[in-house]
Rosetta silent file (secondary structure, phi, psi, omega in degrees, C-alpha in Angstrom):
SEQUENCE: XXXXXXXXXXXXXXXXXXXXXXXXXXXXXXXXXXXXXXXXXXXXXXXXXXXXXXXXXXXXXXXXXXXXXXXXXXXXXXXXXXXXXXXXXXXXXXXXXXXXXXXXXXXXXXXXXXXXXXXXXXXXXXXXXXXXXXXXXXXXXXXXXXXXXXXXXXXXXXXXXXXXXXXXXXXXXXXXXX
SCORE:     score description
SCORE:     0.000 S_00000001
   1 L     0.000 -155.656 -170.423    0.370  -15.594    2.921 S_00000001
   2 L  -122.582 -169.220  174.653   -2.133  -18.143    3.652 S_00000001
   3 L   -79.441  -27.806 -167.996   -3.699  -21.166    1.873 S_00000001
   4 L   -96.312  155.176 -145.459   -6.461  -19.467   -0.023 S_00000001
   5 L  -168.638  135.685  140.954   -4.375  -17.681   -3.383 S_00000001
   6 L   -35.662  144.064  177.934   -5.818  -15.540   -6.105 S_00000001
   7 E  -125.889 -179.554 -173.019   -6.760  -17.219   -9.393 S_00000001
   8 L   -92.521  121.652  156.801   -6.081  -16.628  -13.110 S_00000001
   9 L    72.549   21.950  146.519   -9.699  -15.227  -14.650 S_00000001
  10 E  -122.087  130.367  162.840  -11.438  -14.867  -11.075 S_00000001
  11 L  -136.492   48.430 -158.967  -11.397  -11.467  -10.323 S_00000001
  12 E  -152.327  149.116  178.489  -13.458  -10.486   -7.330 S_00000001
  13 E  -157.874  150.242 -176.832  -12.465  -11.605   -3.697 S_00000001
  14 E   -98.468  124.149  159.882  -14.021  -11.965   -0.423 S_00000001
  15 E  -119.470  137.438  165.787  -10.552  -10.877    1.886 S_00000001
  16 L  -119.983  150.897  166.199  -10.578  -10.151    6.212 S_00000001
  17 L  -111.155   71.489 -178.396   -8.123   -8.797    7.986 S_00000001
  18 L   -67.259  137.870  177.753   -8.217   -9.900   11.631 S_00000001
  19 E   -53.429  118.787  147.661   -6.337   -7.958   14.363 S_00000001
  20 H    12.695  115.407  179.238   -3.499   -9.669   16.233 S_00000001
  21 H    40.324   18.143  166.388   -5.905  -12.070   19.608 S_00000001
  22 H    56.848   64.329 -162.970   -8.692  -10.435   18.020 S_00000001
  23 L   -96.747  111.288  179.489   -8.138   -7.489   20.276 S_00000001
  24 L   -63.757   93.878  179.994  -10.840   -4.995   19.712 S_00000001
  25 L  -107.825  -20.015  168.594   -9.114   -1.407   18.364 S_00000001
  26 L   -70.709   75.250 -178.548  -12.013   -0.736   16.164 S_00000001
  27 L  -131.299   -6.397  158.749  -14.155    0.881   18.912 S_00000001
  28 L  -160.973 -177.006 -136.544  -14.255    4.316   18.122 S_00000001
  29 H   -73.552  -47.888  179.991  -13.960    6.935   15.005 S_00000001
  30 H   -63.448  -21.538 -172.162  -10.156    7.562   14.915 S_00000001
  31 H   -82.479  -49.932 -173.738   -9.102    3.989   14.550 S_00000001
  32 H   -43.535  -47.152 -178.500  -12.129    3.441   12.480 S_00000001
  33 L   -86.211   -7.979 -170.493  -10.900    6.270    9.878 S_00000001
  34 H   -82.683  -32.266  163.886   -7.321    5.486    9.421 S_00000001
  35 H   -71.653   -8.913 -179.889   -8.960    2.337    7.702 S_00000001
  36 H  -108.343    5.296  158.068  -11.510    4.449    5.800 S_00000001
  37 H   -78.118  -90.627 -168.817   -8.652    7.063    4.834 S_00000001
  38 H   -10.974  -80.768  162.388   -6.618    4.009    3.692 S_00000001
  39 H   -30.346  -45.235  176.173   -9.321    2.467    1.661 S_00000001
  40 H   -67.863  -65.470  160.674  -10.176    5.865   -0.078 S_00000001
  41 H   -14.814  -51.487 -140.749   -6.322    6.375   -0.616 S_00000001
  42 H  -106.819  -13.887  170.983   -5.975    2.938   -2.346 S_00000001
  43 H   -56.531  -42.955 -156.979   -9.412    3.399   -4.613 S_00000001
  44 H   -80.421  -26.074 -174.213   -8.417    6.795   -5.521 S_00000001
  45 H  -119.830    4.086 -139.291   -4.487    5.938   -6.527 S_00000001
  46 L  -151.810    8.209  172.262   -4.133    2.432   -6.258 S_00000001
  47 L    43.159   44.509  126.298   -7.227    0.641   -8.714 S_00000001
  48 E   -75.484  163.113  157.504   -9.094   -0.822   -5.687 S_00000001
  49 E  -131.375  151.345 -172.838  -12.703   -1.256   -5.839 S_00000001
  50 E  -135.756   82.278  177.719  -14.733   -1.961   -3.150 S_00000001
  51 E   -61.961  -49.713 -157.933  -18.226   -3.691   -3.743 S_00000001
  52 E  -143.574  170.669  168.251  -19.048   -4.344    0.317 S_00000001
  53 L  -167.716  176.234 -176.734  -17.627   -4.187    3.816 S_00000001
  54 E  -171.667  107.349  158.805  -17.882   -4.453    7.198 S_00000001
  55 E   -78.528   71.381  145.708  -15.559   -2.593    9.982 S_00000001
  56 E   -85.116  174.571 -166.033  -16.142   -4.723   13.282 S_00000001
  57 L   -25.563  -50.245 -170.781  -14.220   -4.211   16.880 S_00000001
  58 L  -135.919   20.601  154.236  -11.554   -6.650   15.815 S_00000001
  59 E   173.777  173.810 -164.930  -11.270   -7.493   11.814 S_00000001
  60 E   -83.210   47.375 -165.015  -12.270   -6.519    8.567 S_00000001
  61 L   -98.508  137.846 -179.843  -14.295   -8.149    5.470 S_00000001
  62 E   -88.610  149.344  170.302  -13.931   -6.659    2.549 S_00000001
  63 E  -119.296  117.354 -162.002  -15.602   -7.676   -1.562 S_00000001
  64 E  -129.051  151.066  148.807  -12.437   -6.388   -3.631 S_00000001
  65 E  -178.087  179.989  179.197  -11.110   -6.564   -6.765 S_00000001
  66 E   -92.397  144.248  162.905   -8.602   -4.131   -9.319 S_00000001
  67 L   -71.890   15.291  167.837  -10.322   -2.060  -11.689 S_00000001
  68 L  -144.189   21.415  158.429   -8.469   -3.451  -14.237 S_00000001
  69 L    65.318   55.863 -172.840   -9.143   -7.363  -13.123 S_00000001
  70 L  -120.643   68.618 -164.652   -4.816   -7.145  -12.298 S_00000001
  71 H   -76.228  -15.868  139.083   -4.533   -9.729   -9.546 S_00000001
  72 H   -71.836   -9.934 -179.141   -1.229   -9.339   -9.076 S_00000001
  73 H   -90.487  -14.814 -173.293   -1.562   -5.548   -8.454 S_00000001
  74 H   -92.156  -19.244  156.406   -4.452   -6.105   -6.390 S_00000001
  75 H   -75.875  -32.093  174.918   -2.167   -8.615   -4.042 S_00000001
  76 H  -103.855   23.298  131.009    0.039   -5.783   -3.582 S_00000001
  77 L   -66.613  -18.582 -173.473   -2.297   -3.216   -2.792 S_00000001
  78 H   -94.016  -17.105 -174.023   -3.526   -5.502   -0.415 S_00000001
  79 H   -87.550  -24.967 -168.398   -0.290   -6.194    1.096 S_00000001
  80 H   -87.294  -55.739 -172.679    0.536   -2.173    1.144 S_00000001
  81 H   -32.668  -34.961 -167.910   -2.714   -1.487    2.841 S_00000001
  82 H   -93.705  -11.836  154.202   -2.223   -3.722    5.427 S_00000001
  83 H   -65.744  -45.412  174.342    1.123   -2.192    6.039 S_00000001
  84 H   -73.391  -22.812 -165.039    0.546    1.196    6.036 S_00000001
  85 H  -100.355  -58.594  149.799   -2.606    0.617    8.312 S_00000001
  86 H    -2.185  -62.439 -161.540   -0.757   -1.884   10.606 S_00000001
  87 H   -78.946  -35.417  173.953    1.763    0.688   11.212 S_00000001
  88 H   -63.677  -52.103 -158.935   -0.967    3.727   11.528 S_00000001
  89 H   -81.651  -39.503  163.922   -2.842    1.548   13.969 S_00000001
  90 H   -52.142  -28.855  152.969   -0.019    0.502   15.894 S_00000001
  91 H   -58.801  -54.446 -172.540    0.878    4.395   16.781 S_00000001
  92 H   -53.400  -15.518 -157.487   -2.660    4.655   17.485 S_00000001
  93 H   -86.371  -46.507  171.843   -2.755    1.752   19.643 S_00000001
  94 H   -50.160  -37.211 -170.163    0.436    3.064   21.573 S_00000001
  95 H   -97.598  -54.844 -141.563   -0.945    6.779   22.055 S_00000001
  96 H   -96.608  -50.054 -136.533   -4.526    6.330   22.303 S_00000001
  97 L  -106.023 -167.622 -179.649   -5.625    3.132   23.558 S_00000001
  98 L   -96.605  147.985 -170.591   -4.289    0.829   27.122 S_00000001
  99 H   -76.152   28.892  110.587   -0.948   -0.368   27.412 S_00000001
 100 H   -40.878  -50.811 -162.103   -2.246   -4.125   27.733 S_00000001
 101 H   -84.108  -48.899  146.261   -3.637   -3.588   24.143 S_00000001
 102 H     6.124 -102.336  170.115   -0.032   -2.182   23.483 S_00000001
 103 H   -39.183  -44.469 -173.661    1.700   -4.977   24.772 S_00000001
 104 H   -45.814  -63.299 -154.735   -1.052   -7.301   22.820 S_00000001
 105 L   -80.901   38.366 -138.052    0.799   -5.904   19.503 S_00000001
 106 E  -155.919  111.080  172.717    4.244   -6.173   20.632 S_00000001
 107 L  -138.669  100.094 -160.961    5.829   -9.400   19.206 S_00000001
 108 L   -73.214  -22.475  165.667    9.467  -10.501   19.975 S_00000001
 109 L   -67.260  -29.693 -162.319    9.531  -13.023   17.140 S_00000001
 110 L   -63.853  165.826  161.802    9.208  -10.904   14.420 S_00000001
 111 L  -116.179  -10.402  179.481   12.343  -10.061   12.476 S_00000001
 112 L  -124.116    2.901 -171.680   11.234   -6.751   10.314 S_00000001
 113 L  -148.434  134.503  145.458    8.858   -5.344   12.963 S_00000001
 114 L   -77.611  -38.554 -178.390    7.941   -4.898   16.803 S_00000001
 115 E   -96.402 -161.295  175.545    4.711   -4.450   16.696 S_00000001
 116 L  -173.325  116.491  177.930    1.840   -6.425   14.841 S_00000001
 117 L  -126.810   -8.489  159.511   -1.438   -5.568   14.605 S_00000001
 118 E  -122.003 -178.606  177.396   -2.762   -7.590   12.037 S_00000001
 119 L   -75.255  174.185  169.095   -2.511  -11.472   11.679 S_00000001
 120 L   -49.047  116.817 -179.456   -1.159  -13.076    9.178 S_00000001
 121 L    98.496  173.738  179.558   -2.232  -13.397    6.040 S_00000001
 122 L  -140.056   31.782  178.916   -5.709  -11.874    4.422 S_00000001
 123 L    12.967   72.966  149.249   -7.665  -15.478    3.534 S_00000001
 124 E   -64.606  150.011  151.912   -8.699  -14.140   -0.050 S_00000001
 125 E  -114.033  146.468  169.651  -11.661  -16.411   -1.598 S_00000001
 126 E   -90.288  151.505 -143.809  -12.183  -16.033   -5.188 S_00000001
 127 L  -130.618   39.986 -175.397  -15.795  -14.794   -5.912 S_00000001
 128 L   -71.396  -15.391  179.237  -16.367  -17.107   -8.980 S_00000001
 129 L  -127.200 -174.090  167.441  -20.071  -17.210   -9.485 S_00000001
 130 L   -45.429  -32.092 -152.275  -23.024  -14.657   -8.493 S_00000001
 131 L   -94.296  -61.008  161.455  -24.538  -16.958   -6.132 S_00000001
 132 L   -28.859  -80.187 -159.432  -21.165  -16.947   -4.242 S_00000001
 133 H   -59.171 -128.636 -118.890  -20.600  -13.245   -4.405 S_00000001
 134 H   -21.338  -23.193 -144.882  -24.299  -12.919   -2.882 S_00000001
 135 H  -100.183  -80.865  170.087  -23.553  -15.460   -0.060 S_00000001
 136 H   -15.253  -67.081 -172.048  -20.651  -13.043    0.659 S_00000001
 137 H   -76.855  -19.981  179.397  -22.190   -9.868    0.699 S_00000001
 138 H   -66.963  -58.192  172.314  -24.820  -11.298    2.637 S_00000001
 139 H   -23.168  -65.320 -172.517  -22.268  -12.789    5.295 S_00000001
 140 H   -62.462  -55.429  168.217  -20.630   -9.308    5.501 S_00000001
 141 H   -52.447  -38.409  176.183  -23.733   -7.418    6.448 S_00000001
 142 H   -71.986    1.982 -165.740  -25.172   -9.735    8.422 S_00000001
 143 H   -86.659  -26.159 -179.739  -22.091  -10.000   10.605 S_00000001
 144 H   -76.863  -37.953  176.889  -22.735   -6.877   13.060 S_00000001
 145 H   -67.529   -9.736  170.711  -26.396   -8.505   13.393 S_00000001
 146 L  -108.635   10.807  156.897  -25.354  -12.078   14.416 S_00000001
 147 L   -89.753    0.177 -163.687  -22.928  -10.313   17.007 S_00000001
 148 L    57.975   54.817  136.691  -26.006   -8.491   18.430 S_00000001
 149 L   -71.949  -33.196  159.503  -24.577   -5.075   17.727 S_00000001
 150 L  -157.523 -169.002 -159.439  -27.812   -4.075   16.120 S_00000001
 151 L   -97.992  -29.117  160.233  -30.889   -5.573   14.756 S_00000001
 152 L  -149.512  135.231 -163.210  -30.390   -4.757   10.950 S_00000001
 153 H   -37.200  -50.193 -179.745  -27.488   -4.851    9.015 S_00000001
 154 H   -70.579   27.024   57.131  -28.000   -1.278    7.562 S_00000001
 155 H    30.227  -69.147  175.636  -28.155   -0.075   11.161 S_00000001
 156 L   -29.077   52.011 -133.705  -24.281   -0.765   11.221 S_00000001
 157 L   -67.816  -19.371  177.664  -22.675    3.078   10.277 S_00000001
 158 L  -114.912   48.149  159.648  -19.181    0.529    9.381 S_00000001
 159 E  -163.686 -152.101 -162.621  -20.276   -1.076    6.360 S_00000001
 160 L  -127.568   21.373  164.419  -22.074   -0.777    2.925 S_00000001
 161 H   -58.105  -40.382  171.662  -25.045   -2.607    4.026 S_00000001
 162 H   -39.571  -60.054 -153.803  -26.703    0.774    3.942 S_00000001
 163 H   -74.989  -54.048  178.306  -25.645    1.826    1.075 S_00000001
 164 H   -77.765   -5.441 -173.595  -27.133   -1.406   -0.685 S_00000001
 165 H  -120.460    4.299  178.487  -30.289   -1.770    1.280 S_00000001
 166 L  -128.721  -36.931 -140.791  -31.272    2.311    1.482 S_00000001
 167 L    87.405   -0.256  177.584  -28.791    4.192   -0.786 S_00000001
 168 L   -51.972  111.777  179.238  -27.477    5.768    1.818 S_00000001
 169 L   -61.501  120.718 -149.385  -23.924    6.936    1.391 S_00000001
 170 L   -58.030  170.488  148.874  -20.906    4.722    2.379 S_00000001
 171 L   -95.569    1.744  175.123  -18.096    5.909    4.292 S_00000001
 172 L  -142.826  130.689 -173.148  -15.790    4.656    1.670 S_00000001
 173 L   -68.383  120.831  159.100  -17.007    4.646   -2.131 S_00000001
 174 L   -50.767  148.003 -170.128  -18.626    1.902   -3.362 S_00000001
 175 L  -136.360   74.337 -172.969  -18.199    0.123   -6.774 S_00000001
 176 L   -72.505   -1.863 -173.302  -21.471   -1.675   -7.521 S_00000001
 177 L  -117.633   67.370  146.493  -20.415   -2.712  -10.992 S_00000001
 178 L   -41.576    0.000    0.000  -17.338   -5.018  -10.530 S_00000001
């Protein structure tokens, strides 16, 4: 894992998942859904919740937490996710996408894998007060608009900015009451 660690009695987290050289595979609908299949998967069986997101080109952020505040089950949902969709995206990457981006995931160091698509670790923050989680969700929406992908965050069809600034339905169900 990384430096940043779940804590006992915080139980909401800002987590990203960045791609392997920040190689852009999010760029169109199939790659795009095996993470919103995932995500649905792990709500519907697996006690995530998902207050916010944001799907850009090359990584993830997520506002998480277990529906039953279980922070060790919620590090290993987070750990399965990124396995099963690592492994999903790496077929995809191989079939669909250029063998340069291929190669990109193809790592001779590894010892339990060849490929790698995402990096290491998934720099949870714990989400201890309001004014923090707000900061967050603000961050995450705002993130397509300070790349110049569009001009306002609910504009963005691959995140919940919508959802919180129109009502407009998510592509993955929302949980506004962590």
């Amino acid at each position: 894992m990384d430096s940043y660690k779940f804590i006992d009695g915080v139980y909401v987290y800002f987590v990203t998942f960045t791609v392997v050289h920040w190689l852009p595979i999010f760029i169109n609908s199939e790659s795009i859904e095996i993470i919103n299949e995932s995500l649905r998967f792990c709500i519907a069986n697996k006690y995530l919740r998902v207050l916010a997101y944001v799907i850009m080109p090359n990584h993830i952020h997520l506002i998480v937490t277990d529906s039953d505040h279980n922070n060790e089950r919620l590090a290993k949902t987070l750990t399965e996710l990124r396995k099963f969709t690592g492994n999903k995206l790496a077929d995809y990457i191989d079939v669909s996408l250029s063998e340069t981006l291929a190669q990109a995931t193809r790592n001779k160091q590894l010892t339990d894998r060849v490929r790698q698509v995402w990096q290491a670790g998934w720099h949870a923050e714990a989400l201890a007060t309001e004014q923090f989680l707000a900061q967050k969700v603000n961050y995450i929406h705002e993130n397509p608009v300070r790349k110049g992908f569009v001009l306002m965050p609910e504009h963005w069809r691959h995140s919940s900015a919508g959802y919180w600034v129109n009502g407009t339905e998510s592509e993955i169900p929302l949980d506004p009451y962590l």
